[in-house]
Backbone as ProteinMPNN parsed JSONL, in Angstrom:
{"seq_chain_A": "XXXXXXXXXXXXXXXXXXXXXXXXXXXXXXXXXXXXXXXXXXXXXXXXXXXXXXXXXXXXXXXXXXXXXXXXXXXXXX", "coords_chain_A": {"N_chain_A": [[58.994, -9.264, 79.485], [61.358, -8.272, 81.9], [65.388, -7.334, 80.875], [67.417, -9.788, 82.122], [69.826, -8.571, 82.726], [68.49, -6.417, 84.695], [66.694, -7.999, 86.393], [68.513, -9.962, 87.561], [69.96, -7.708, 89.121], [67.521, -6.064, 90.525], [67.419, -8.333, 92.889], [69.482, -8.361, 93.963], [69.705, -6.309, 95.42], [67.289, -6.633, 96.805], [68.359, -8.406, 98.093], [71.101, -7.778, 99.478], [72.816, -6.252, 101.443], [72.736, -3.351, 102.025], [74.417, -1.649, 101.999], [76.752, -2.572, 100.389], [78.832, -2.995, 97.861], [78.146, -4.248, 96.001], [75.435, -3.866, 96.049], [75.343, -1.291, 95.449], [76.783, -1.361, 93.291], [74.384, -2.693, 91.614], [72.154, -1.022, 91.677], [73.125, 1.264, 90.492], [73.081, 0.434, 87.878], [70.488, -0.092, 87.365], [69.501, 2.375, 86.999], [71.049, 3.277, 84.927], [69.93, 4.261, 82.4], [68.401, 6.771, 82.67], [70.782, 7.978, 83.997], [72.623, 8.139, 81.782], [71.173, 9.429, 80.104], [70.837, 12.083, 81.377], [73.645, 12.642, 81.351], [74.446, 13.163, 78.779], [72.444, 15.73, 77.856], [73.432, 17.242, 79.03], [73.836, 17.701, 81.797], [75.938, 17.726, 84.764], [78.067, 15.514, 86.76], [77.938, 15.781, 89.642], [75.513, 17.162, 90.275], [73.757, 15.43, 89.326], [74.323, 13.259, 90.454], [73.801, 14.541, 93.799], [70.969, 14.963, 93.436], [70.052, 12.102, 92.697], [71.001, 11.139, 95.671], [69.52, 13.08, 97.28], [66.745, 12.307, 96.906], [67.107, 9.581, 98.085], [67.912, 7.349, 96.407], [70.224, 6.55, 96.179], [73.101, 5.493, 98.211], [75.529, 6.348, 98.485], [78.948, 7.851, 98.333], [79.876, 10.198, 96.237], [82.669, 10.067, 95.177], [82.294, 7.479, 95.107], [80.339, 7.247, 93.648], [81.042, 8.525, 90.824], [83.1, 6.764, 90.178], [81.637, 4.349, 89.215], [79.694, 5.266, 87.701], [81.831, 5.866, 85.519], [83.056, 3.255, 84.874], [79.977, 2.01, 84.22], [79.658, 2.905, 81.894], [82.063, 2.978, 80.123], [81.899, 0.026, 80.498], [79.59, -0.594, 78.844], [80.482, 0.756, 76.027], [81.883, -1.515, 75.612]], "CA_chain_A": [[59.872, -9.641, 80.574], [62.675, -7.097, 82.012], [66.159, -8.222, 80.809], [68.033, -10.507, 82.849], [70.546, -8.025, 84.268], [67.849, -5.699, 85.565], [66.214, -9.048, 87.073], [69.493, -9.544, 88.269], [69.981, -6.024, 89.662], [66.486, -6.103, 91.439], [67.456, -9.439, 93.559], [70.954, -8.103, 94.68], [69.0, -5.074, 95.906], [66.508, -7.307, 97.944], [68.712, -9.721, 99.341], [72.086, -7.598, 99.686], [73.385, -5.269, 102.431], [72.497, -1.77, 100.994], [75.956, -0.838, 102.121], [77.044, -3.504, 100.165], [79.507, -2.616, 96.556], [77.269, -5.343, 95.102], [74.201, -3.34, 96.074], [75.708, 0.03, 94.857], [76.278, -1.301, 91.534], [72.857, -2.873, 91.265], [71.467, 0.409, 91.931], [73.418, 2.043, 89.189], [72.707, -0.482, 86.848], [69.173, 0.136, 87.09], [69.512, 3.903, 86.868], [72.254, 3.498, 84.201], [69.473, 5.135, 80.899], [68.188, 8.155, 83.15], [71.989, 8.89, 84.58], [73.318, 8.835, 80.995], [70.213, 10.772, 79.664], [71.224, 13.137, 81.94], [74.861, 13.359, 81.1], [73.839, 13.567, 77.783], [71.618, 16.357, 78.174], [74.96, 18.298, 80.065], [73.796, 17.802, 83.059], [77.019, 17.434, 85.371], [77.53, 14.078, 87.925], [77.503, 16.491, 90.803], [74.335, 17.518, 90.474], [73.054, 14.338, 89.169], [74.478, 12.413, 92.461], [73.139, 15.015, 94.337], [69.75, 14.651, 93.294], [69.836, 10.712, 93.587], [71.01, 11.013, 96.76], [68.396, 13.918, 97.644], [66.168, 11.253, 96.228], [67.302, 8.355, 98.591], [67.986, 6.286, 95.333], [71.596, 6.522, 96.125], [73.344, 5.83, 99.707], [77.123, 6.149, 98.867], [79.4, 9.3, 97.996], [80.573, 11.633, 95.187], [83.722, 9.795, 94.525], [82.132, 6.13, 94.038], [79.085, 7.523, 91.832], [81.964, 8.873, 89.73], [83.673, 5.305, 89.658], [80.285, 3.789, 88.712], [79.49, 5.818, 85.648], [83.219, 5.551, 84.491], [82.815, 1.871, 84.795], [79.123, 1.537, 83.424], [80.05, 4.227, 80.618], [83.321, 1.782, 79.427], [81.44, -1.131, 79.971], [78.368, -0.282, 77.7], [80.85, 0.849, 75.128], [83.121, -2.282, 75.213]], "C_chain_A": [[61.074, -8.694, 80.585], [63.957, -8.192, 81.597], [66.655, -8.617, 81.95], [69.013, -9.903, 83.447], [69.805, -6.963, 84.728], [66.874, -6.718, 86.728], [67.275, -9.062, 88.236], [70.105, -8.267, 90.136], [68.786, -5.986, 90.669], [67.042, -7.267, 92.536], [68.718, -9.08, 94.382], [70.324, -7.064, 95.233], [68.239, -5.472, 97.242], [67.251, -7.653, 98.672], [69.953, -8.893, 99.798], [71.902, -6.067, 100.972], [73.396, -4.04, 101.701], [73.71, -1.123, 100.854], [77.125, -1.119, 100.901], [78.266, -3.078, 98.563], [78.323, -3.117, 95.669], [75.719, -4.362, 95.058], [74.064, -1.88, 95.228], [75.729, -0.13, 93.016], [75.255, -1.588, 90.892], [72.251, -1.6, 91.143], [71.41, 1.3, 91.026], [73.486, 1.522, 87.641], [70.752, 0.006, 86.341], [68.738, 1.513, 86.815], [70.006, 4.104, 85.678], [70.908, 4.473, 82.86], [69.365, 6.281, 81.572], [69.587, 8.904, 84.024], [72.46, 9.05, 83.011], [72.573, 9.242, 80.254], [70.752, 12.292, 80.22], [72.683, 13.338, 81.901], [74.901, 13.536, 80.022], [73.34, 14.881, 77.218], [72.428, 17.453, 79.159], [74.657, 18.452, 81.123], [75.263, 17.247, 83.924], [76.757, 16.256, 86.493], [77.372, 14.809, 88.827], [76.077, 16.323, 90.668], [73.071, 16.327, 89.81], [73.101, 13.001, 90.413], [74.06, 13.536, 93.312], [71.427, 15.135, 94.57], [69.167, 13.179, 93.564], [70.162, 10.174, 95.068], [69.756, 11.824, 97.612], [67.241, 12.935, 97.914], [65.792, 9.961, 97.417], [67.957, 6.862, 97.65], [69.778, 5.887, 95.622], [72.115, 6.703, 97.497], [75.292, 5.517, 99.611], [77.555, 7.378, 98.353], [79.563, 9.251, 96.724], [81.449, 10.569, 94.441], [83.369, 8.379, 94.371], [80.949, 6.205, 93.327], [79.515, 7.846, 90.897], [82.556, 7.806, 89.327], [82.679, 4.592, 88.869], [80.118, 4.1, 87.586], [80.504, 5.442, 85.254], [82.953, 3.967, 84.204], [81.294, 1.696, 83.952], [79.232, 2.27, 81.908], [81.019, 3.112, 79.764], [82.576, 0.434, 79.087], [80.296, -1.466, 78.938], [79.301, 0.202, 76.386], [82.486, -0.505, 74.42], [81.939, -3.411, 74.504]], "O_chain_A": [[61.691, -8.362, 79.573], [63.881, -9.407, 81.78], [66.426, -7.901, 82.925], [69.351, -10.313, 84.557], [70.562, -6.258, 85.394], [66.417, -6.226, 87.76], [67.194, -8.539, 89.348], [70.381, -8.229, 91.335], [69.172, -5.852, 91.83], [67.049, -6.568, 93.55], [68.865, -9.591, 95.492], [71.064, -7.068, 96.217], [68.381, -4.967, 98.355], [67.137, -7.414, 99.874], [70.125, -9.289, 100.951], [71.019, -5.224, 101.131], [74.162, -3.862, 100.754], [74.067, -0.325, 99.988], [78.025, -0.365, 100.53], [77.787, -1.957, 98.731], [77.72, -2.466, 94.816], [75.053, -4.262, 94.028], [73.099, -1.457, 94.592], [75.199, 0.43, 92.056], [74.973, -1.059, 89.817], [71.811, -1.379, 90.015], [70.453, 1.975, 90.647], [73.838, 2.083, 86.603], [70.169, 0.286, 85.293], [67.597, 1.724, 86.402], [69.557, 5.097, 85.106], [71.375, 5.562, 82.527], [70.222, 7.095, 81.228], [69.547, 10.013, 84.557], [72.756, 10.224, 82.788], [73.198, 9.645, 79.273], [70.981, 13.314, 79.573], [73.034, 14.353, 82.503], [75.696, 14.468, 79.897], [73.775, 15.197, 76.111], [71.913, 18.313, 79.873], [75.155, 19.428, 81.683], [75.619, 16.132, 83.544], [75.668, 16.029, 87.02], [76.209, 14.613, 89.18], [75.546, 15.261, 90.993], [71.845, 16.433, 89.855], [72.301, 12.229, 90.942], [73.736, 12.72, 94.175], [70.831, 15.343, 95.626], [68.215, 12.926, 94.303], [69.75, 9.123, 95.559], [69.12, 11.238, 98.488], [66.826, 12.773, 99.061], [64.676, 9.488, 97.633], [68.317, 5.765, 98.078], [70.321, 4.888, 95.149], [71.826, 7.732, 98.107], [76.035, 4.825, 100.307], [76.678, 8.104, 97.885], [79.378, 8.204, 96.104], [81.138, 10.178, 93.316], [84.044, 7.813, 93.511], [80.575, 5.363, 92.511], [78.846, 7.7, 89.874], [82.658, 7.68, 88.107], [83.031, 4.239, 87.743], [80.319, 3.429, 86.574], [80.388, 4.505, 84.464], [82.602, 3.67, 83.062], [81.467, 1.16, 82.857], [78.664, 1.802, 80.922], [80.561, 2.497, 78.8], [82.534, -0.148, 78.003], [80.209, -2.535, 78.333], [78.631, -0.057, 75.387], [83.378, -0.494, 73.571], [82.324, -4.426, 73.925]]}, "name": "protein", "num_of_chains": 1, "seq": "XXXXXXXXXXXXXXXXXXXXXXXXXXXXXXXXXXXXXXXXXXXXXXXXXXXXXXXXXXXXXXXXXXXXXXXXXXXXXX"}
């Protein structure tokens, strides 16, 4: 069984307004191992929000995919 905040995360996805904050962080919740693989791995957020947006996986800008990591980054280490 997936944990309970990727359960979570899937259901705010379905039911929420894609536009939505709520939907944005779901989104990056579920991304959160392969975005910090890839910052890991020195890949830069540019070009890692560029590619999830390329992608479609991602429908908001630059400057709140940068809030996102900072925030899932802090909160995984608190």
């Amino acid at each position: 069984m997936k944990p309970l905040t990727l359960r979570i995360a899937e259901h705010v996805i379905q039911n929420a307004d894609p536009s939505s904050s709520s939907a944005h962080r779901a989104v990056m919740l579920i991304h959160r191992p392969d975005i910090q693989d890839a910052i890991e791995r020195g890949c830069s957020l540019l070009s890692i929000w560029k590619t999830l947006s390329d992608e479609g996986v991602v429908n908001f800008g630059y400057q709140a995919f940068r809030r996102y990591v900072r925030a899932l980054m802090t909160a995984q280490t608190d």
